[in-house]
MARFIFI-694603 format. One line per field, with one value per residue (C-alpha): residue in one letter; x, y, z; residue number from 1. Coordinates in steps of 0.1 Angstrom, whole numbers, plus 5000, padded with zeros to 4 digits. Last residue first. Layout:
REM residues N
residuo = a,...
X = X,...
Y = Y,...
Z = Z,...
num = NUM,...
END
This chain:
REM residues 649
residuo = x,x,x,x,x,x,x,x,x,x,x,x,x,x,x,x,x,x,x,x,x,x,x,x,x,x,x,x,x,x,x,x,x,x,x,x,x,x,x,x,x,x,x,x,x,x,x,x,x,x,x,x,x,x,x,x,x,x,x,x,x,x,x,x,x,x,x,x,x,x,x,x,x,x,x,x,x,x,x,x,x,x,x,x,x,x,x,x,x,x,x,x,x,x,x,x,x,x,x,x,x,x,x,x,x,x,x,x,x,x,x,x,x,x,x,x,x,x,x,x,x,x,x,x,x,x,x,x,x,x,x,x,x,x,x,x,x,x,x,x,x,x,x,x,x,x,x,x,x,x,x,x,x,x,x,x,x,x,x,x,x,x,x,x,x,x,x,x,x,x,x,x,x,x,x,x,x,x,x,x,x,x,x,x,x,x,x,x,x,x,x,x,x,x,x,x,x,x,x,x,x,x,x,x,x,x,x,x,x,x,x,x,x,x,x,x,x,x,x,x,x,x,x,x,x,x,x,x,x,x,x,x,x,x,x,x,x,x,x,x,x,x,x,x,x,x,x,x,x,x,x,x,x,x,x,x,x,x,x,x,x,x,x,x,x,x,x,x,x,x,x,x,x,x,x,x,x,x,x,x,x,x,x,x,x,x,x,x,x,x,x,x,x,x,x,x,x,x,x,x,x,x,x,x,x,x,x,x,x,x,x,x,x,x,x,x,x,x,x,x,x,x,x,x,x,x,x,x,x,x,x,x,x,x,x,x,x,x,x,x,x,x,x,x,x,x,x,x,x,x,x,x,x,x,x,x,x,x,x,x,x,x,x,x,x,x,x,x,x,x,x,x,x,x,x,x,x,x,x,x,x,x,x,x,x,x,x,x,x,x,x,x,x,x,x,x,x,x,x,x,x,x,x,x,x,x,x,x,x,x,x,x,x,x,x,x,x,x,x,x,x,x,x,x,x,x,x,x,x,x,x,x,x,x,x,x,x,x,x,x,x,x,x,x,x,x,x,x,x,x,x,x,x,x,x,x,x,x,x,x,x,x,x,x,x,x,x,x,x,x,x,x,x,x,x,x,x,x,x,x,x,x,x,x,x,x,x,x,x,x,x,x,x,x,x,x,x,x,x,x,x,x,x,x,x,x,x,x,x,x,x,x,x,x,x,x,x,x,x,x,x,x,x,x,x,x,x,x,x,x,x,x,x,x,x,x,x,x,x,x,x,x,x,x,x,x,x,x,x,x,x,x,x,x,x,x,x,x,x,x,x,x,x,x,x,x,x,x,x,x,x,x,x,x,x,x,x,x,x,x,x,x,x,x,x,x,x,x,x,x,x,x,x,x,x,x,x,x,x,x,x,x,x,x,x,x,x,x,x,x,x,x,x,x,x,x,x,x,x,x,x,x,x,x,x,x,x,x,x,x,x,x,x,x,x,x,x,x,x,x,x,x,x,x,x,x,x,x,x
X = 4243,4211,4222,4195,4166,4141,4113,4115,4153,4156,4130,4147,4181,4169,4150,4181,4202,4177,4179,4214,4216,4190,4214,4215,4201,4192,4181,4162,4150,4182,4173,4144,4107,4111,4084,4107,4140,4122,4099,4134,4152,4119,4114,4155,4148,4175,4154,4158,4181,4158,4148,4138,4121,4108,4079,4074,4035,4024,3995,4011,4038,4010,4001,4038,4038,3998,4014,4050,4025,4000,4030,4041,4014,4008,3976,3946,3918,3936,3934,3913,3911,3917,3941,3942,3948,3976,3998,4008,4022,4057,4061,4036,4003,3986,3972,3963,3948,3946,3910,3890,3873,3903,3936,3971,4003,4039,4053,4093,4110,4124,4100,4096,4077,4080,4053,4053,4030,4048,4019,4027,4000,3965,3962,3967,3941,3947,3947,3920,3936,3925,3890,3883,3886,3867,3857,3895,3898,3897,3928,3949,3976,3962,3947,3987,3999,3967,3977,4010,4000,3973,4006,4023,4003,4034,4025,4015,4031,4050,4041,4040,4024,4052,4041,4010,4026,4050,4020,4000,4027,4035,4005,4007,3983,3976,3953,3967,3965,3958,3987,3980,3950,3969,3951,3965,3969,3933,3929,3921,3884,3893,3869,3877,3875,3845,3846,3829,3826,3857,3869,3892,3928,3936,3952,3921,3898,3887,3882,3895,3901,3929,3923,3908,3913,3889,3885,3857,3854,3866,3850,3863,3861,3880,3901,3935,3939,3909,3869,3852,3826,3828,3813,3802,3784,3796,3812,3784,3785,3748,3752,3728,3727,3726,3703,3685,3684,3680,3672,3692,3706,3708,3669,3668,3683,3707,3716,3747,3774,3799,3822,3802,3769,3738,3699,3700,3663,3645,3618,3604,3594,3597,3625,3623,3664,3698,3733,3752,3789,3824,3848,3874,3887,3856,3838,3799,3774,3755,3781,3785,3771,3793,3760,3773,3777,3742,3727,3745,3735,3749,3746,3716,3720,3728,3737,3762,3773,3753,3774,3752,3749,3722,3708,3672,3670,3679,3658,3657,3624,3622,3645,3635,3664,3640,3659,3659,3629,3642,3611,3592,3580,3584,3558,3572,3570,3584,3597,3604,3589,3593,3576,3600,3601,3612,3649,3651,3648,3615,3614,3610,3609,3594,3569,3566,3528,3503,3483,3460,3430,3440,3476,3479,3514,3535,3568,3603,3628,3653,3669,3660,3643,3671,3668,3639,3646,3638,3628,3639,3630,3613,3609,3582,3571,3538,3524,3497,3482,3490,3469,3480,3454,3472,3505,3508,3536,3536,3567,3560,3573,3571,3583,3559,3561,3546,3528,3549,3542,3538,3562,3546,3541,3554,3592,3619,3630,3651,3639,3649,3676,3689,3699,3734,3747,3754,3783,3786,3809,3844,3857,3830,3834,3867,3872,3869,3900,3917,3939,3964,3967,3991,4014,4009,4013,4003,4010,4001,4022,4019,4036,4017,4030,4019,4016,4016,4046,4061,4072,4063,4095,4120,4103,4083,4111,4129,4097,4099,4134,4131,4103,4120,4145,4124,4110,4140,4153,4127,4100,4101,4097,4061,4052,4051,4065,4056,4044,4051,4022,4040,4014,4039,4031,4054,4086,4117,4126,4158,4175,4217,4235,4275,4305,4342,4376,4412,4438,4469,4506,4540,4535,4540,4570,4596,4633,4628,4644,4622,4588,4596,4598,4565,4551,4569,4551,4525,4508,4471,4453,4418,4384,4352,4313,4284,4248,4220,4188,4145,4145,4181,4214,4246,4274,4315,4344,4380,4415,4440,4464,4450,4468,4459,4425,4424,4402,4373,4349,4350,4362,4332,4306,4322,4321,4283,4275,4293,4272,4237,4247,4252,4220,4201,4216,4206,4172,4157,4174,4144,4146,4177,4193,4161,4164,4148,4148,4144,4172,4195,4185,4195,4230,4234,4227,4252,4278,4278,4277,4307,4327,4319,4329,4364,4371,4366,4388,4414,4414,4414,4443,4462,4455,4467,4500,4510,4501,4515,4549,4549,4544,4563,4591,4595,4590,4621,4640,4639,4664,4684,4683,4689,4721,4736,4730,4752,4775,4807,4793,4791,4773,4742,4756,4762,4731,4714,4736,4725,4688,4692,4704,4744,4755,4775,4807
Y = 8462,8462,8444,8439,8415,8444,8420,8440,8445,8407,8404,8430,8411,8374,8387,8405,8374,8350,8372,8377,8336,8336,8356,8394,8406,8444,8460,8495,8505,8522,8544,8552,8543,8523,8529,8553,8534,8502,8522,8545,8513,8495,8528,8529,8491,8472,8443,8433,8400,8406,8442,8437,8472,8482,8501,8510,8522,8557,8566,8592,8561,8541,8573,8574,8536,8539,8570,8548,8515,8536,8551,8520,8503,8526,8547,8554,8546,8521,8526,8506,8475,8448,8423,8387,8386,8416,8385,8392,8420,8415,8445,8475,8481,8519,8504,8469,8476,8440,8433,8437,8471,8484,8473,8479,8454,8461,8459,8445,8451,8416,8422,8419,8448,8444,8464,8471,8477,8486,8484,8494,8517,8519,8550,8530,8510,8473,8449,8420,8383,8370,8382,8371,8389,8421,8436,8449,8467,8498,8493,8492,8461,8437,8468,8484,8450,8448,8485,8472,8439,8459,8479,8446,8442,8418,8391,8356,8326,8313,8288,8296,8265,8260,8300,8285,8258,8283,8307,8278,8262,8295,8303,8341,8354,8383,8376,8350,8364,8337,8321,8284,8294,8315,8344,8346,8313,8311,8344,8374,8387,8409,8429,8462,8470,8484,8521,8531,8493,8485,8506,8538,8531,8558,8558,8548,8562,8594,8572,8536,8502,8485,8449,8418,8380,8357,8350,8361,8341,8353,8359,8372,8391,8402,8439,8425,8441,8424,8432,8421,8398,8393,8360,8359,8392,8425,8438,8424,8387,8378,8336,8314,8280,8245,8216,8186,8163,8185,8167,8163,8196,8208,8206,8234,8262,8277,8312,8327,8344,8318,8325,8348,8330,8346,8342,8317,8320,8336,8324,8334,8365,8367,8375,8363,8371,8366,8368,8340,8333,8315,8341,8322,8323,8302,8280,8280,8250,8249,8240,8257,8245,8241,8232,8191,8189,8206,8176,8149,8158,8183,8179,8191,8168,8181,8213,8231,8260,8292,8324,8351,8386,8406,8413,8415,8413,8390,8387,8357,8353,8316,8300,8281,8282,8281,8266,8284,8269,8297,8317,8306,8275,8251,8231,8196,8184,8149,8120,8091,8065,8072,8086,8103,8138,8144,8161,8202,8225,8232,8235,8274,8283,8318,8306,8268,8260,8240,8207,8184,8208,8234,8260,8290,8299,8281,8297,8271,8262,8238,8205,8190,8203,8196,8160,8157,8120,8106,8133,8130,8166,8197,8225,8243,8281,8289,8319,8307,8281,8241,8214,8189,8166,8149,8162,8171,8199,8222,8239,8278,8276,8236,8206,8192,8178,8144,8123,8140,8132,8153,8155,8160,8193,8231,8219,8236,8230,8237,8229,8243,8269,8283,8319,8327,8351,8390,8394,8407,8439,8433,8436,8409,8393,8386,8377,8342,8337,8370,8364,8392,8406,8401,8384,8390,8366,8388,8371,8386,8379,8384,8393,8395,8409,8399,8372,8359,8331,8313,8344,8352,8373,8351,8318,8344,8357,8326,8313,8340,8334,8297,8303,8329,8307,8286,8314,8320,8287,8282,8303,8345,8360,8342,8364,8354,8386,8384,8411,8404,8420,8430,8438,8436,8441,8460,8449,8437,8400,8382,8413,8411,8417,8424,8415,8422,8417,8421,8420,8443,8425,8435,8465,8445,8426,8444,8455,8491,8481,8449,8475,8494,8463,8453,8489,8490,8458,8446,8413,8408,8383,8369,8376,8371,8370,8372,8376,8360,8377,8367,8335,8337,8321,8331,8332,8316,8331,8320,8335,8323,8347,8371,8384,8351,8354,8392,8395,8379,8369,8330,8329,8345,8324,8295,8305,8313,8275,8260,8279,8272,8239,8239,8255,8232,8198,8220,8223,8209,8198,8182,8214,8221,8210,8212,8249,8263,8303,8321,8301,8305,8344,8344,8329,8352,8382,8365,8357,8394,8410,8391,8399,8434,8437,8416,8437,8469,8454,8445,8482,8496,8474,8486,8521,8516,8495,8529,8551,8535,8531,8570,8576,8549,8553,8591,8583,8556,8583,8615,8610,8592,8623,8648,8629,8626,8666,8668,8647,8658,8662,8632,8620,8622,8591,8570,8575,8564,8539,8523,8526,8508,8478,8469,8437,8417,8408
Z = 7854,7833,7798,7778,7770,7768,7754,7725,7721,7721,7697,7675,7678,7676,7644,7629,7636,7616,7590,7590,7587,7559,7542,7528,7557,7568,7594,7602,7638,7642,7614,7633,7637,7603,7573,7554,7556,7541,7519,7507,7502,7481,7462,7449,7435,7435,7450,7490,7495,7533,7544,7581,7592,7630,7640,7671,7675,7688,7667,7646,7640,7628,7603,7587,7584,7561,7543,7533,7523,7500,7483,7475,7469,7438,7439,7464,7434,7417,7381,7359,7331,7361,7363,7359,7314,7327,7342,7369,7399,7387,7367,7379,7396,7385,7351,7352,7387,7409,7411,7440,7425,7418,7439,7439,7432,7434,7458,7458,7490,7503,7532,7571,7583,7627,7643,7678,7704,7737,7769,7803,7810,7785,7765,7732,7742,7744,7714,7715,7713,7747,7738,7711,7680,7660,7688,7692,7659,7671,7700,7670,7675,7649,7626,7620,7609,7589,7573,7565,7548,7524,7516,7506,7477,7463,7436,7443,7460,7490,7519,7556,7571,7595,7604,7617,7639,7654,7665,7681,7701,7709,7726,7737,7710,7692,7661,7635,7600,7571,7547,7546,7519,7495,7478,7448,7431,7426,7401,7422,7430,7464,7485,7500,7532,7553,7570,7596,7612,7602,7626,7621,7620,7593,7560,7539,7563,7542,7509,7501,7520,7507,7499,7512,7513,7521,7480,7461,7427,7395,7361,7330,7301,7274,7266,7272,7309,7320,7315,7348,7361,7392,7415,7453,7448,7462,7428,7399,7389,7400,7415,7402,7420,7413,7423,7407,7375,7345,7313,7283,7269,7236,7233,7257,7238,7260,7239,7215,7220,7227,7250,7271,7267,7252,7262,7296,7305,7336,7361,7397,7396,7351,7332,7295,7295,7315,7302,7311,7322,7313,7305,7323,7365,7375,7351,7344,7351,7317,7293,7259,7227,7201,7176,7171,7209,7219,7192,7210,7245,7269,7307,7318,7347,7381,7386,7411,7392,7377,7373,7358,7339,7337,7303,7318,7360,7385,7418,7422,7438,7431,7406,7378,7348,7310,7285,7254,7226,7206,7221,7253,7270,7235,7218,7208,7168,7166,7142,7163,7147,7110,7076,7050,7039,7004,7007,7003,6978,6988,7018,7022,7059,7071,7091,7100,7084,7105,7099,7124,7130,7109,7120,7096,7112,7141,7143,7138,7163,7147,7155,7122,7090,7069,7075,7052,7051,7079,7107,7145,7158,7154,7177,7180,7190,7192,7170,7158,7179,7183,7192,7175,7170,7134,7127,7094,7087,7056,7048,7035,7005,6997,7002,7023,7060,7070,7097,7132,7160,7192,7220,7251,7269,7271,7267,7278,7307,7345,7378,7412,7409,7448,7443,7452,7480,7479,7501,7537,7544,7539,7574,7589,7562,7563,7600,7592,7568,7571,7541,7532,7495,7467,7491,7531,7562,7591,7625,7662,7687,7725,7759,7789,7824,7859,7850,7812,7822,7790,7773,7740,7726,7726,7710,7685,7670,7669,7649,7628,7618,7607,7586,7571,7566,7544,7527,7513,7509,7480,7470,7482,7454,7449,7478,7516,7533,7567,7589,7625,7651,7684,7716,7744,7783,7811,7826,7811,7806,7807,7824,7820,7849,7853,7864,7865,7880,7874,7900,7888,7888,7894,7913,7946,7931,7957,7957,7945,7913,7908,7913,7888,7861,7873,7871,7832,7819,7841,7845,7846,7872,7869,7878,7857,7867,7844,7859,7844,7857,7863,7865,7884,7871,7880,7856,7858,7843,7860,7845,7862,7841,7821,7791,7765,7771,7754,7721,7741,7716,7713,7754,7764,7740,7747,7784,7778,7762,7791,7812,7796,7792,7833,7837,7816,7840,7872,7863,7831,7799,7771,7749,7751,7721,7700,7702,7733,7720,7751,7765,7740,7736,7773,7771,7741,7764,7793,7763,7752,7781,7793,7762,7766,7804,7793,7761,7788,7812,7787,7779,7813,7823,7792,7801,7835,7826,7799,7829,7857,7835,7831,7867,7880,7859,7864,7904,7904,7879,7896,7924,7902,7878,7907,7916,7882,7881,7913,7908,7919,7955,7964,7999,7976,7956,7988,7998,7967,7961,7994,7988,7952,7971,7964,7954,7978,7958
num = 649,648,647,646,645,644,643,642,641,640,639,638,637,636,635,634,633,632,631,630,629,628,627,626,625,624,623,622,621,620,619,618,617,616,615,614,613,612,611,610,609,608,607,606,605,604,603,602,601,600,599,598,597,596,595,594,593,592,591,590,589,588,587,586,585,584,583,582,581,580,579,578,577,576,575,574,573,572,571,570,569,568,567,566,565,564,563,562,561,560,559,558,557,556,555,554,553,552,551,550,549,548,547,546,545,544,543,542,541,540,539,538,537,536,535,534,533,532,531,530,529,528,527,526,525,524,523,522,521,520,519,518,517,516,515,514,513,512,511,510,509,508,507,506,505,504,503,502,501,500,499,498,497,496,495,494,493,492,491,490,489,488,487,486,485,484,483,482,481,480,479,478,477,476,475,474,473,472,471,470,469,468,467,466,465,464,463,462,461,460,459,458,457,456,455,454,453,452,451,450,449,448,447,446,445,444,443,442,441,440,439,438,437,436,435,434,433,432,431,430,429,428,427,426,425,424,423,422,421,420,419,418,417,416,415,414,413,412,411,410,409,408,407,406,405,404,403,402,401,400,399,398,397,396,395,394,393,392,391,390,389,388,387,386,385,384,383,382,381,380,379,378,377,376,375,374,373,372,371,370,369,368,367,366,365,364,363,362,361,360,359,358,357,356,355,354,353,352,351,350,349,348,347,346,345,344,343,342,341,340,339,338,337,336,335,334,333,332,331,330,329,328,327,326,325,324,323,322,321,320,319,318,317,316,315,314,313,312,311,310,309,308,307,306,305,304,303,302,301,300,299,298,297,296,295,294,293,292,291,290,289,288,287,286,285,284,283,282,281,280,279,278,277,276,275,274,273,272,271,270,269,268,267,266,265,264,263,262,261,260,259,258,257,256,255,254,253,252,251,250,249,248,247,246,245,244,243,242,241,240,239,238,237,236,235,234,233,232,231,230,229,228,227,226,225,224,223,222,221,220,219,218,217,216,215,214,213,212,211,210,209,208,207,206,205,204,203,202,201,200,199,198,197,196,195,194,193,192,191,190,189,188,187,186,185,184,183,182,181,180,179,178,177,176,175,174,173,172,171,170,169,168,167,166,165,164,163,162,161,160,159,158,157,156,155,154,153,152,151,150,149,148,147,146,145,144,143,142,141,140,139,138,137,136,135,134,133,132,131,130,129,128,127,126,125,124,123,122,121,120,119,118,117,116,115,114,113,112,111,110,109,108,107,106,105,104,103,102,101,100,99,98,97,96,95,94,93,92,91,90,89,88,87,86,85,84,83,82,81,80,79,78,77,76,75,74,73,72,71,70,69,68,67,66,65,64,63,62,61,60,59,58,57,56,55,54,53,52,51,50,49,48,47,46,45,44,43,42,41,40,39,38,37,36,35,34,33,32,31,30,29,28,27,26,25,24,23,22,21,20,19,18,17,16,15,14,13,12,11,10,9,8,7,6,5,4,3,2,1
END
């Protein structure tokens, strides 16, 4: 039997009057499906549509991170043979995230490639459920399928010029595999964001590597204010002429000393030397008293319980230059005054002899990071003497010493000279070196981007593990080659000042600071068109190190900033680094700049969220990575937001 079409049972139904109600329902039916199948179809179109347009975006922006980025991979592809990676690399992408690919039939995804765009294209065919199933009872297959199609545009670059200054935390907290993949996230940072043509836009890093302090290598003292140098020594003795020999010495209250022609005068100061048998009288300073023609007494000294004196060749009386016999240090126009304290270095000779070694004399050249300086007497213009050592409390006498050779300098120890001299956190001394790293700057400009030149930064005196000499600032620059070779160097150490980090992330993108580069690297004003500066904070959110007087503060800097035998006896004049960080974001943001926040494995430390959530332009600014992998992500993602890498149609 012929089976009847769904027209002919139509008519014949409508011919019946029995069935009225049947009638009206079959009537209904065909449109009821339609409308109701067209619906449930429709909205599963529209969603396999969307999960196509999102997948697409997402494979044409990681297609342009790719390239940005030039891993190894692709590094040595050009033309045609690139842009086919780059494809295969965004249908992997597509086909990895598209929740859908099984629904589409013929499915096709292809991407066109401009300098400038990468557009994502994808068309295919979608089967329907209840419209195909319609469509069968009207006799057709015209409903039984919905084309499906979709592109869009994704901008490599966006227009106008980027200033963005990346803040690197490089603390001791950060050893091992952390800093390695912050190494590894910088430089993606840098390989998207720089681009490779300047014209008619620039885009360009700066770097701020930042542990207790940051390092501006040359700039420093410029920023710092110049520092009080050393004083060139040219001789050093003792002796106001030849020895003088020595025929005998009584035992006797005073002593008695023959030595024939000497002539001494009352009142000289001697020292006695070499003596057989009345040993006792050795390696002293004695007073000249009642001097004859060839005898003298020695003040104050009763011999008389000591050994007989016994005749020899190389017993000596020698006049000394001034009391003790103390060395006498000549150095023109020095400038030092009485009890003054001094770091001398660089000589040669006056090394200690026996006799300086049997009294526990100290060394003449001083050592950095100890106790190790002098205390100045006898000043004169162009002299002074050595009268009391830190360790040892006592002065150079110049018989210690055998004879000086040539050079050395004398360096004052007070803040603003090369060397400080400070009392630590246990109560003793010490002495540091200056270091081209600085500190917070203090006073009316201490949260402000005024220039150097109204207001100088502070100096720094840390112990030598401090101030890291790989980890120096790089002003803005649009040489990658440069910018990846210096955060290679990146190595980790120190405590956290990271507020000093903050301010120079503000200073590398403040028009103010601009004379204080070249050229190519100077910051445009903040009034200027077309230009986004940006600061991107990096850190695993512990700081906890503030300055006095150069020195880390033993009192306002807390756990992890040292060891309190390197830190200062005194409070930090602007507070905990903390605080100083949160006032120095909330004034960059005053002056216009983005800031953005990368918290990485950050400490559970309720001051380190709110500083990360504080500093940020937004909370959208704000990320966070628990692995090197996030991190990496979070880079690629700000970068990419910087360069306005986005999705434009």
């Amino acid at each position: 039997m012929k089976a009847l079409s769904v027209a002919t049972r139509l008519a014949a139904w409508s011919k019946d009057e029995r069935g009225t109600i049947v009638i009206m329902f079959a009537l209904l039916l065909v449109p009821l499906l339609l409308f109701t199948g067209g619906a449930i179809d429709f909205s599963r179109y529209n969603a396999v549509r969307a999960d196509l347009i999102e997948s697409l975006d997402a494979a044409g922006l990681a297609m342009a991170q790719l390239d940005e980025l030039n891993p190894p991979e692709i590094a040595d592809l050009e033309g045609e043979e690139r842009e086919e990676f780059l494809k295969d690399y965004g249908r992997d992408f597509f086909h990895e995230n598209f929740r859908s690919d099984g629904l589409i039939e013929g499915l096709a995804v292809d991407f066109v490639l401009t300098p400038t765009t990468i557009t994502p294209t994808a068309s295919g065919v979608l089967r329907t459920v209840i419209l195909g199933a319609a469509g069968s009872m009207m006799g057709g297959s015209a409903l039984s399928s919905l084309d499906i199609t979709s592109d869009t545009e994704i901008t490599r670059r966006g227009s106008g010029n980027i200033e963005l200054a990346l803040l690197l935390d490089t603390t001791a907290s950060m050893a091992g595999s952390k800093i390695t993949d912050l190494i590894a996230a910088a430089k993606d940072l840098v390989n998207i964001v720089v681009d490779d043509e300047q014209t008619p836009f620039y885009s360009k890093v700066a770097l701020v590597p930042y542990g207790a302090s940051v390092n501006l290598g040359s700039y420093a003292s410029t920023v710092r204010g110049s520092i009080t140098g050393g004083r060139a020594i040219t001789g050093a003795s003792w002796a106001a002429g030849s020895p003088i020999g020595i025929s005998g010495i009584t035992r006797a209250n005073p002593a008695v000393v023959t030595a024939n022609g000497h002539g001494l005068n009352n009142g000289d100061v001697v020292w006695i030397s070499g003596v057989s048998g009345m040993t006792q009288v050795n390696n002293r300073a004695y007073t000249v008293a009642n001097k004859t023609t060839n005898t003298f007494q020695l003040q104050g000294t009763n011999s008389s319980s000591w050994s007989s004196y016994s005749s020899s060749s190389s017993d000596y009386v020698t006049r000394c230059q001034v009391a003790q016999c103390r060395l006498v240090i000549t150095s023109n126009n020095h400038g030092f005054t009485d009890g003054a304290h001094v770091f001398i270095s660089g000589i040669s000779g006056l090394s200690l002899n026996s006799v300086g070694t049997s009294a526990g004399a100290q060394a003449i050249n001083n050592t950095a990071y100890s106790a190790s300086t002098w205390q100045v007497g006898t000043v004169t213009t162009n002299t002074f003497t050595l009268s009391s050592h830190a360790s040892w409390n006592n002065p150079a006498l110049g018989p210690y010493y055998n004879s000086y050779t040539s050079g050395g300098t004398a360096f004052c120890t007070t803040p603003g000279c090369q060397y400080f001299r400070f009392t630590n956190g246990d109560g003793n001394i010490k002495v540091n070196p200056i270091t081209t790293c600085v500190s917070e700057r203090t006073g009316g400009n201490a949260y402000t981007d005024a220039s150097y030149t109204t207001t100088l930064f502070g100096r720094t005196y840390p112990p030598s593990h401090h101030c890291v000499a790989n980890n120096v600032i790089t002003p803005l620059s649009s040489d990658k080659a440069l910018l990846r070779s210096k955060i290679d160097l990146l190595t980790a150490g120190g405590p956290s000042g990271g507020h000093v980090g903050v301010g120079w992330g503000w200073y590398l993108v403040s028009p103010n600071f601009a004379p204080l580069f070249p050229t190519n690297s100077q910051p445009a004003a903040y009034t200027a068109p077309n230009v986004q500066k940006v600061v991107v904070l990096m850190t695993d959110g512990e700081y906890n190190s503030s300055y006095c007087n150069g020195v880390v503060s033993n009192v306002t800097s807390t756990s992890g900033s040292g060891s309190t035998s390197d830190k200062i006896n005194c409070a930090a004049p602007n507070g905990h680094s903390y605080d100083q960080s949160q006032a120095l974001c909330a004034a960059m943001k005053t002056a216009g700049v983005i800031v953005y926040t990368v918290g990485f494995q950050v400490v559970a430390d309720p001051r380190a969220t709110a500083l990360i959530n504080g500093c940020a332009t937004s909370p959208r600014h704000v990320y966070m990575a628990a692995t090197g992998a996030q991190l990496r992500e979070a880079f690629q993602t700000i970068a990419g937001e910087v360069s306005e890498l986005r999705v434009s149609r």
